[in-house]
N, CA, C and O atoms as a GROMACS GRO file, in nm:
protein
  404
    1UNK      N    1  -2.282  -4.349  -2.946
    1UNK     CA    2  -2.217  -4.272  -2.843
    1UNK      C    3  -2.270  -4.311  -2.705
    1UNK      O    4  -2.215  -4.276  -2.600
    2UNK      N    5  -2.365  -4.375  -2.711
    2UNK     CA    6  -2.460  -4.384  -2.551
    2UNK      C    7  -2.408  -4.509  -2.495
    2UNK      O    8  -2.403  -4.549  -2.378
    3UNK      N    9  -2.374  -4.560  -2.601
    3UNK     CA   10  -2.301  -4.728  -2.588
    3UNK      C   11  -2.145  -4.724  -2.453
    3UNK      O   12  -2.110  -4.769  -2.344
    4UNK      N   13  -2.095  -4.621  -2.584
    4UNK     CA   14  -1.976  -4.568  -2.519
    4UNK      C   15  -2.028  -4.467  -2.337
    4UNK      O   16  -1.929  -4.413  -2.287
    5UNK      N   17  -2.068  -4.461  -2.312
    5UNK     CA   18  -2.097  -4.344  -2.182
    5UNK      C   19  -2.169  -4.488  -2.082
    5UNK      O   20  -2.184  -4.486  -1.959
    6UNK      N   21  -2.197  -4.580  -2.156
    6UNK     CA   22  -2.216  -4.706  -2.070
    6UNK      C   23  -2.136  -4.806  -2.008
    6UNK      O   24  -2.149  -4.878  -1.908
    7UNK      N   25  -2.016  -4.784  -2.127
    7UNK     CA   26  -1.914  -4.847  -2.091
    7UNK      C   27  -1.844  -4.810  -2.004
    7UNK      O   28  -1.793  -4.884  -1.919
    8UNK      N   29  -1.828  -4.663  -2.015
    8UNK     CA   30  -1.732  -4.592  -1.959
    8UNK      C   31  -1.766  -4.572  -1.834
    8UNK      O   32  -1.668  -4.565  -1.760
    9UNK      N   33  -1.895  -4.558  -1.767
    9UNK     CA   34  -1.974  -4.557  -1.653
    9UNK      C   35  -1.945  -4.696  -1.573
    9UNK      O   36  -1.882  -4.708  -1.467
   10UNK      N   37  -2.004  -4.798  -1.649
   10UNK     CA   38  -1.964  -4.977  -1.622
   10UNK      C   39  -1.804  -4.963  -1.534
   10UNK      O   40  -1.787  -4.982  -1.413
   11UNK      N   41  -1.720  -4.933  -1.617
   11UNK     CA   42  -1.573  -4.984  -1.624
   11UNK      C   43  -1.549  -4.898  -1.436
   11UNK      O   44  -1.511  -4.945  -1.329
   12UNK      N   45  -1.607  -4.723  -1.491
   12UNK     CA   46  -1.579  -4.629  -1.350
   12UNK      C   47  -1.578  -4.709  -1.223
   12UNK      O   48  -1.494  -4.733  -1.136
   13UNK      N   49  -1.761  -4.757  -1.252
   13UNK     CA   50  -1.836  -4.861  -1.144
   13UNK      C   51  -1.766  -4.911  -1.048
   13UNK      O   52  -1.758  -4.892  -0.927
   14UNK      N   53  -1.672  -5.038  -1.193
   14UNK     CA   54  -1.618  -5.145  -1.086
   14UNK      C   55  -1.484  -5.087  -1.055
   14UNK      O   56  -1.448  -5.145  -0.952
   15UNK      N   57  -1.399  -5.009  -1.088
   15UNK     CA   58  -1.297  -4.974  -1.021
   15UNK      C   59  -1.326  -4.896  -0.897
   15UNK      O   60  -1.246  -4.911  -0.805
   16UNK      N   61  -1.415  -4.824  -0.881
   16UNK     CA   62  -1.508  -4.754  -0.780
   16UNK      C   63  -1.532  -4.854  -0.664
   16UNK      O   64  -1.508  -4.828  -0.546
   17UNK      N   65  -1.598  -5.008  -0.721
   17UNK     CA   66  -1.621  -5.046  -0.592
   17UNK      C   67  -1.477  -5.162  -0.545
   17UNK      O   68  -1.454  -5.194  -0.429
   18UNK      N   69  -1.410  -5.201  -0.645
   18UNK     CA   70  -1.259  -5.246  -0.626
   18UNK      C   71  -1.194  -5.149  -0.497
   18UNK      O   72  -1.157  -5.195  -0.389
   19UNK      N   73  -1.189  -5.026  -0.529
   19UNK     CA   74  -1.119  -4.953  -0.439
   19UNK      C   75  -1.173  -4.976  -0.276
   19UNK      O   76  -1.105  -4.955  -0.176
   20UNK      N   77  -1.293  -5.017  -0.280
   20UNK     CA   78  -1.400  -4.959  -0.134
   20UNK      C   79  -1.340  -5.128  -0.095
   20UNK      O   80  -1.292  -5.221  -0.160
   21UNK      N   81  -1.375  -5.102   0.051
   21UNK     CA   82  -1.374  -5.219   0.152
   21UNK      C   83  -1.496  -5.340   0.122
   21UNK      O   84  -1.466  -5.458   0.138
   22UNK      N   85  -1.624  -5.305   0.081
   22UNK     CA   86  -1.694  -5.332   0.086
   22UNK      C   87  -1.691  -5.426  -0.096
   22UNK      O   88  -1.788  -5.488  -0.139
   23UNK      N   89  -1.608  -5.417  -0.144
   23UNK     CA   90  -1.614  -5.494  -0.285
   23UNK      C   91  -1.584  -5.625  -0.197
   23UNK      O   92  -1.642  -5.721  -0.248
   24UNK      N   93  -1.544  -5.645  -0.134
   24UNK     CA   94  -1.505  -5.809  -0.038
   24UNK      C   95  -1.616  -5.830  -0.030
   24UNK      O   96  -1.635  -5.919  -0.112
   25UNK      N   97  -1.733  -5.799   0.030
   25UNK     CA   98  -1.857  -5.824   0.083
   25UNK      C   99  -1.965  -5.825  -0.055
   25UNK      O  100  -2.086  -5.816  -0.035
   26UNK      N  101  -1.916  -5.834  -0.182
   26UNK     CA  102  -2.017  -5.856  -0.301
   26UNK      C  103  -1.988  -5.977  -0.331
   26UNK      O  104  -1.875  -6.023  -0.346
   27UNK      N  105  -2.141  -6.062  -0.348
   27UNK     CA  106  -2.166  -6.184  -0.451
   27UNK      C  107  -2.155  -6.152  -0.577
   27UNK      O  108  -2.155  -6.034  -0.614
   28UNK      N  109  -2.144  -6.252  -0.657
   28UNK     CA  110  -2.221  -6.257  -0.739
   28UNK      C  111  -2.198  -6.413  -0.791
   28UNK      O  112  -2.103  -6.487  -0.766
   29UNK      N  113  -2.333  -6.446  -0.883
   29UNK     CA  114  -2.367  -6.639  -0.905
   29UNK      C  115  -2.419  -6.590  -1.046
   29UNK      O  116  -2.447  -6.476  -1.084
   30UNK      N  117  -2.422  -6.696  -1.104
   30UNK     CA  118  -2.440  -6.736  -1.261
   30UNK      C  119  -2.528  -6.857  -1.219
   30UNK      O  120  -2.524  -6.944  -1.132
   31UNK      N  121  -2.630  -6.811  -1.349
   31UNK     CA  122  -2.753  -6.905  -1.342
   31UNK      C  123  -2.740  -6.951  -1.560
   31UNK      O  124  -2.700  -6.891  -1.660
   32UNK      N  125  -2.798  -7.076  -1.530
   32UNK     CA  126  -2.865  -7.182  -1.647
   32UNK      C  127  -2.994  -7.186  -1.609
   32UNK      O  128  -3.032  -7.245  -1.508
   33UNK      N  129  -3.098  -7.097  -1.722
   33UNK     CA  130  -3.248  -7.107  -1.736
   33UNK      C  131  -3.296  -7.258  -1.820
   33UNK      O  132  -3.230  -7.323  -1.901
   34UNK      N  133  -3.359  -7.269  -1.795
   34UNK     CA  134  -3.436  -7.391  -1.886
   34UNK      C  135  -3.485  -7.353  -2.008
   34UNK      O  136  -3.519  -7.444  -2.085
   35UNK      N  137  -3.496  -7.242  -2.042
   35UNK     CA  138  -3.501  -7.166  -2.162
   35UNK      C  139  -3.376  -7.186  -2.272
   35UNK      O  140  -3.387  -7.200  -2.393
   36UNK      N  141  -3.231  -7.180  -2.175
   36UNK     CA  142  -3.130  -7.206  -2.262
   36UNK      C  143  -3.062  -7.039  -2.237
   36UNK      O  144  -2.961  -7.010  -2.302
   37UNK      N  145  -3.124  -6.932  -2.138
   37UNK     CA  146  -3.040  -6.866  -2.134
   37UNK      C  147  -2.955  -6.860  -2.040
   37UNK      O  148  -2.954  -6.957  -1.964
   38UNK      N  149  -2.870  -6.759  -2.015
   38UNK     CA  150  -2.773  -6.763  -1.890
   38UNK      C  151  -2.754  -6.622  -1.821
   38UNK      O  152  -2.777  -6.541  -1.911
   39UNK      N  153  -2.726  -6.562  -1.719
   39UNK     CA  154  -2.745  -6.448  -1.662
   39UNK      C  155  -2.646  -6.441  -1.555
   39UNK      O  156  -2.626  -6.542  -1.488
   40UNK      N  157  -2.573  -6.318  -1.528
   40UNK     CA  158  -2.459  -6.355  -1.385
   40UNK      C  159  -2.512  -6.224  -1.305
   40UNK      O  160  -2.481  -6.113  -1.350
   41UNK      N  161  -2.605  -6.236  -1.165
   41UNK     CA  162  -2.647  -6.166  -1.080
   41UNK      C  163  -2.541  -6.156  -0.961
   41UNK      O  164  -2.473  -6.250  -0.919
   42UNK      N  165  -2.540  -6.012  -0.912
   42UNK     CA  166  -2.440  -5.954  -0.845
   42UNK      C  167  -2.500  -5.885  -0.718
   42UNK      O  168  -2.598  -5.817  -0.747
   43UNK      N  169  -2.466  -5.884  -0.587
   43UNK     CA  170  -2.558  -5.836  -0.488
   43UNK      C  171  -2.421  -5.760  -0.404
   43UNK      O  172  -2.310  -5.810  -0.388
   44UNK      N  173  -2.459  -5.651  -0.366
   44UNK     CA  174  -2.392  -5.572  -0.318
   44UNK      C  175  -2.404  -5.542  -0.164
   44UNK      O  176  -2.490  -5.456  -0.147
   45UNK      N  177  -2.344  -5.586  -0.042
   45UNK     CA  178  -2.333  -5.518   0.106
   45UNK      C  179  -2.460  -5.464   0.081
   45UNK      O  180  -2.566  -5.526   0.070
   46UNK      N  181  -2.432  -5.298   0.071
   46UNK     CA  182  -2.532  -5.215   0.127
   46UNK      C  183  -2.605  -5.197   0.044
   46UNK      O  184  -2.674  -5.105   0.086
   47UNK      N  185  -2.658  -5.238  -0.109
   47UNK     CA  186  -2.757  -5.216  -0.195
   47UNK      C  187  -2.824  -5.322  -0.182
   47UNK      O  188  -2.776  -5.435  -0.170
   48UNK      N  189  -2.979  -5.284  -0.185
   48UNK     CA  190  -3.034  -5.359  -0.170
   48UNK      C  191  -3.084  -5.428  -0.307
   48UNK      O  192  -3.161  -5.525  -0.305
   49UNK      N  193  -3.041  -5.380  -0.409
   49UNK     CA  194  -3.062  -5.367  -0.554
   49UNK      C  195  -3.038  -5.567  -0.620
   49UNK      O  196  -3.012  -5.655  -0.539
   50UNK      N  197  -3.048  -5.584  -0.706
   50UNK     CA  198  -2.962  -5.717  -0.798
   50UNK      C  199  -2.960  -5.633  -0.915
   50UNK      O  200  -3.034  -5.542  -0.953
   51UNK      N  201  -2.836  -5.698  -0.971
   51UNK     CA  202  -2.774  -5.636  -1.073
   51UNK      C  203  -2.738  -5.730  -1.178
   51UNK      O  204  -2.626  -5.781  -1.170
   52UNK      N  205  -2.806  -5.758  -1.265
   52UNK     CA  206  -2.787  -5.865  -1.382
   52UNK      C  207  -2.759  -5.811  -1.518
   52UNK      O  208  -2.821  -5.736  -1.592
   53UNK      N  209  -2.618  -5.890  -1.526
   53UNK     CA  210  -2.592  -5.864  -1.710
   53UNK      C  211  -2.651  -5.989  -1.774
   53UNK      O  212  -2.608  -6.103  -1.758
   54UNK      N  213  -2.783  -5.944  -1.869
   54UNK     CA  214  -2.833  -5.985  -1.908
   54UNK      C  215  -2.868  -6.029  -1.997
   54UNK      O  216  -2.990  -6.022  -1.985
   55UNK      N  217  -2.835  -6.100  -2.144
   55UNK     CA  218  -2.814  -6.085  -2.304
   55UNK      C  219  -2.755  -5.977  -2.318
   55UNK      O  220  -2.802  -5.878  -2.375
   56UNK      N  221  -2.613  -5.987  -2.253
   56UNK     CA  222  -2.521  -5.848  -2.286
   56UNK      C  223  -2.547  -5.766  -2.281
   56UNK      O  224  -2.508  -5.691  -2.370
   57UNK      N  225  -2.650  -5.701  -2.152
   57UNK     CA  226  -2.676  -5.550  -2.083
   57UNK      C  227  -2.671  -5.601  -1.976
   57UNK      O  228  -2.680  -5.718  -1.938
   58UNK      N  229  -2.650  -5.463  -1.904
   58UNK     CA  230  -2.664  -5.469  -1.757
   58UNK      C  231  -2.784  -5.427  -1.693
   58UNK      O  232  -2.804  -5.306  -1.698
   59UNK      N  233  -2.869  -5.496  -1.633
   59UNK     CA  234  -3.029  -5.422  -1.549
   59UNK      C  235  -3.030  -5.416  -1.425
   59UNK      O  236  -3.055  -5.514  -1.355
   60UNK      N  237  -3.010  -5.333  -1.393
   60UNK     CA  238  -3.086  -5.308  -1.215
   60UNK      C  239  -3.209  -5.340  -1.190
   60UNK      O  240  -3.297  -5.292  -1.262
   61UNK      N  241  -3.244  -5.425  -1.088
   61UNK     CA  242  -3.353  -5.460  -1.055
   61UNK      C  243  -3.407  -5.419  -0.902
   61UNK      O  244  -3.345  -5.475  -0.812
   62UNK      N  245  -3.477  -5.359  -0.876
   62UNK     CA  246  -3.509  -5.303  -0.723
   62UNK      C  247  -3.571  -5.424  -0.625
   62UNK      O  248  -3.587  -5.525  -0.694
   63UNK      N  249  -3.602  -5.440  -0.515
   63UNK     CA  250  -3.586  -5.526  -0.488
   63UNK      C  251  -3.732  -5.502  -0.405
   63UNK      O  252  -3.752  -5.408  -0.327
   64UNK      N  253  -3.843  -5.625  -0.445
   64UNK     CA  254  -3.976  -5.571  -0.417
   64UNK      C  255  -4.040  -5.695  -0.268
   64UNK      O  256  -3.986  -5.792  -0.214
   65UNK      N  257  -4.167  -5.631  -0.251
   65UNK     CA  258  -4.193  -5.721  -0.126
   65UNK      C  259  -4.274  -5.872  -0.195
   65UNK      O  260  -4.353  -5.885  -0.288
   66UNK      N  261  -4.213  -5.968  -0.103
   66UNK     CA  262  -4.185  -6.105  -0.135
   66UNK      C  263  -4.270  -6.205  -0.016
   66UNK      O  264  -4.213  -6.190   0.092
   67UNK      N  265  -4.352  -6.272  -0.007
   67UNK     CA  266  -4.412  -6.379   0.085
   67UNK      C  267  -4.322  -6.412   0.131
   67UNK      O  268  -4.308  -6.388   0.251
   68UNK      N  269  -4.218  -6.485   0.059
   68UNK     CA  270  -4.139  -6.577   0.059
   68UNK      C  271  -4.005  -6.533  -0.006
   68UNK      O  272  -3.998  -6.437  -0.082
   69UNK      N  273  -3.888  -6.616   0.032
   69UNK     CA  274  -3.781  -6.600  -0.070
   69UNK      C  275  -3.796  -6.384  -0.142
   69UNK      O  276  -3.881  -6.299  -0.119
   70UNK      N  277  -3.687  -6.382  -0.212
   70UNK     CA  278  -3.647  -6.248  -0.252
   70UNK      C  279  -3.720  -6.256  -0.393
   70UNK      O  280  -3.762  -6.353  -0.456
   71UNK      N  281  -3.720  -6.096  -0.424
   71UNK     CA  282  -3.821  -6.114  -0.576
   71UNK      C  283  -3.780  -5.973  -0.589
   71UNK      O  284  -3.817  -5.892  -0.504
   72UNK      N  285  -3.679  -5.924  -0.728
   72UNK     CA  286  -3.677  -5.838  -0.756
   72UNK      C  287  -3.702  -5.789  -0.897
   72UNK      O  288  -3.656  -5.874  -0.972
   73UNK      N  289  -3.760  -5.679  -0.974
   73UNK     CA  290  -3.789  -5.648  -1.032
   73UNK      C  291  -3.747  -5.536  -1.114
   73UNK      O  292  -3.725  -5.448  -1.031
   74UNK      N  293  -3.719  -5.481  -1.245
   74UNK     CA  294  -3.746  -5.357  -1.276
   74UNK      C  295  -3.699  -5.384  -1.476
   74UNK      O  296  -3.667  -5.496  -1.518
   75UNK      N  297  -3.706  -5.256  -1.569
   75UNK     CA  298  -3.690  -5.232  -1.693
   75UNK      C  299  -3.781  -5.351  -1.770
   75UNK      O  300  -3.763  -5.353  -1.892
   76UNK      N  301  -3.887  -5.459  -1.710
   76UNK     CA  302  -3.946  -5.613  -1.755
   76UNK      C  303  -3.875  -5.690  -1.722
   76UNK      O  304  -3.852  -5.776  -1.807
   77UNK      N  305  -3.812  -5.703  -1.607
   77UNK     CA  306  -3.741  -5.847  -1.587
   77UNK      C  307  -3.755  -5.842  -1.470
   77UNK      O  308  -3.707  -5.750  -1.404
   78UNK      N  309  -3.836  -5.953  -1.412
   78UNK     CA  310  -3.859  -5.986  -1.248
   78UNK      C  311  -3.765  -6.164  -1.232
   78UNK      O  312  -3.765  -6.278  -1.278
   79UNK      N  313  -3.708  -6.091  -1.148
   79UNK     CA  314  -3.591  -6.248  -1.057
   79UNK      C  315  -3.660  -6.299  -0.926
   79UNK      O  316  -3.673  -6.217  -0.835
   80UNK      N  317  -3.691  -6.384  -0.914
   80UNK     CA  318  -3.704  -6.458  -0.828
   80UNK      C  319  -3.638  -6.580  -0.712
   80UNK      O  320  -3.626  -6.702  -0.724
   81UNK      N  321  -3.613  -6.513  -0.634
   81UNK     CA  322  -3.519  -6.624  -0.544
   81UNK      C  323  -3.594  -6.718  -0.471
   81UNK      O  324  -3.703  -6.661  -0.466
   82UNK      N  325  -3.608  -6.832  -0.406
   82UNK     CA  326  -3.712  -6.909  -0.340
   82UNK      C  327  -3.583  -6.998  -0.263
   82UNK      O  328  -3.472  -6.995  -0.317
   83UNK      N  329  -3.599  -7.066  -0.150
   83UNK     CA  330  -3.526  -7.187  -0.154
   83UNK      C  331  -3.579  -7.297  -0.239
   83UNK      O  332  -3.506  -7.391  -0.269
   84UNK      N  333  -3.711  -7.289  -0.281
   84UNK     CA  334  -3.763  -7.407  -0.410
   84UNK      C  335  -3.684  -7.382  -0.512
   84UNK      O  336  -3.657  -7.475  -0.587
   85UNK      N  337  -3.633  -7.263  -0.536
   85UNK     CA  338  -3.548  -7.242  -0.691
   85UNK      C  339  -3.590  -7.115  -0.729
   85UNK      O  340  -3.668  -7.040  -0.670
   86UNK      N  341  -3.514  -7.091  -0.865
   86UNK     CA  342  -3.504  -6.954  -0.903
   86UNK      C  343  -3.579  -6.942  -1.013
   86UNK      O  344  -3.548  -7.023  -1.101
   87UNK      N  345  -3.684  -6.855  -1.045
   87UNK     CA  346  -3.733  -6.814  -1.152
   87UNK      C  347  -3.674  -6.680  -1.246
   87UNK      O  348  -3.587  -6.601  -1.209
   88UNK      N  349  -3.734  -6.678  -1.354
   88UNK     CA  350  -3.690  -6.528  -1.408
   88UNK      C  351  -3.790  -6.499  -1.559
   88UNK      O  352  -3.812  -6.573  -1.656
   89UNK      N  353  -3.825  -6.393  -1.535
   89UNK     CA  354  -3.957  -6.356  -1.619
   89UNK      C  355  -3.917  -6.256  -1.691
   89UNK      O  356  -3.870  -6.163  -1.626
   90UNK      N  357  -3.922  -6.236  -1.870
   90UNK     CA  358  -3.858  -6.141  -1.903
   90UNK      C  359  -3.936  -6.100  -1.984
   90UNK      O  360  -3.955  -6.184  -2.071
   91UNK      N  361  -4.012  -5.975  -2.004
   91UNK     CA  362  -4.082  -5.912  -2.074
   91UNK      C  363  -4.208  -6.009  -2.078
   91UNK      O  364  -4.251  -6.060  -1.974
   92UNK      N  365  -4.264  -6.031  -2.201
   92UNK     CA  366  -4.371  -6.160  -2.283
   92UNK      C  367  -4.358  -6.279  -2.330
   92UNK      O  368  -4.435  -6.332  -2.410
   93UNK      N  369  -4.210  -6.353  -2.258
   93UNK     CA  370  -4.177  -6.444  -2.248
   93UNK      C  371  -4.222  -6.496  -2.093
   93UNK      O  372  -4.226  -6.435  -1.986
   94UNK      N  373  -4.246  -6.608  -2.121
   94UNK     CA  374  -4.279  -6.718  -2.018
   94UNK      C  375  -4.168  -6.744  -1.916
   94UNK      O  376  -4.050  -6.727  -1.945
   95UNK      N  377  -4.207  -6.785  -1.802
   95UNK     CA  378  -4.174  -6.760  -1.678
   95UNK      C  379  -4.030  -6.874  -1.679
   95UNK      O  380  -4.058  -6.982  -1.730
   96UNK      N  381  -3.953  -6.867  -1.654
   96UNK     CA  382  -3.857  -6.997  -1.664
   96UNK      C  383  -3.800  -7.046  -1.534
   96UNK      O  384  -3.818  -6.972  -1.437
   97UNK      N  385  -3.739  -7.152  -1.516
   97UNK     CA  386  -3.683  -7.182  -1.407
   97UNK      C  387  -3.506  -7.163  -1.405
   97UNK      O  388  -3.453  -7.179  -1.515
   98UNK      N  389  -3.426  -7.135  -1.305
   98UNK     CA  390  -3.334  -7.126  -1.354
   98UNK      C  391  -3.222  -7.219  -1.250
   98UNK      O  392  -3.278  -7.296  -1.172
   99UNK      N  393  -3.144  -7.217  -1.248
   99UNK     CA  394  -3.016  -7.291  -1.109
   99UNK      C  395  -2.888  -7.247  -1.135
   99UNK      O  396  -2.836  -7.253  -1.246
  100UNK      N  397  -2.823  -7.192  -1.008
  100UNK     CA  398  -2.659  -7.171  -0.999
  100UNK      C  399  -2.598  -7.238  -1.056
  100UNK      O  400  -2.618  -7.358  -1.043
  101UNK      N  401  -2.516  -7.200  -1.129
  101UNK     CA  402  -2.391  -7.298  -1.160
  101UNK      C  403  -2.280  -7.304  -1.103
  101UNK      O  404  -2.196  -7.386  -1.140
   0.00000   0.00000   0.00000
């Protein structure tokens, strides 16, 4: 049932932000890890959030302070933006590299 109240939330979401002005003003890019996985991150106007469906979930990641380049984090999965390239760290798996497709 929780599956379902995810979906149904998901689906609300994007018709929610379809309707707004501001769905023009969202990215989103698809990355190839060197691991062999794949991930499609979504950045929103006014959230400062990233939003990755991730092995077929969706995670919010908050968006934390960075030297350099963007670095966001949250649920065990920290993203990393750099102009050197993109990392992504997931739980007790090793750190990977990743690139836009």
């Amino acid at each position: 049932m929780n599956r379902h109240k995810k979906i149904i939330f998901g689906a609300a979401l994007l018709v929610g932000t379809a309707a707004s002005p501001s769905f023009a003003q969202t990215t989103f890019q698809t990355y190839n890890c060197a691991d062999g996985s794949q991930f499609i991150v979504g950045f929103f106007e006014y959230d400062k959030r990233a939003h990755l469906q991730l092995d077929g979930k969706a995670v919010t990641l908050g968006k934390r302070l960075a030297l350099s380049g963007s670095r966001y984090t949250g649920s065990g999965v920290t993203l990393t933006i750099k102009k050197t390239g993109t990392t992504l760290k997931r739980g007790k798996r090793p750190v990977t590299t990743c690139e836009m497709i």
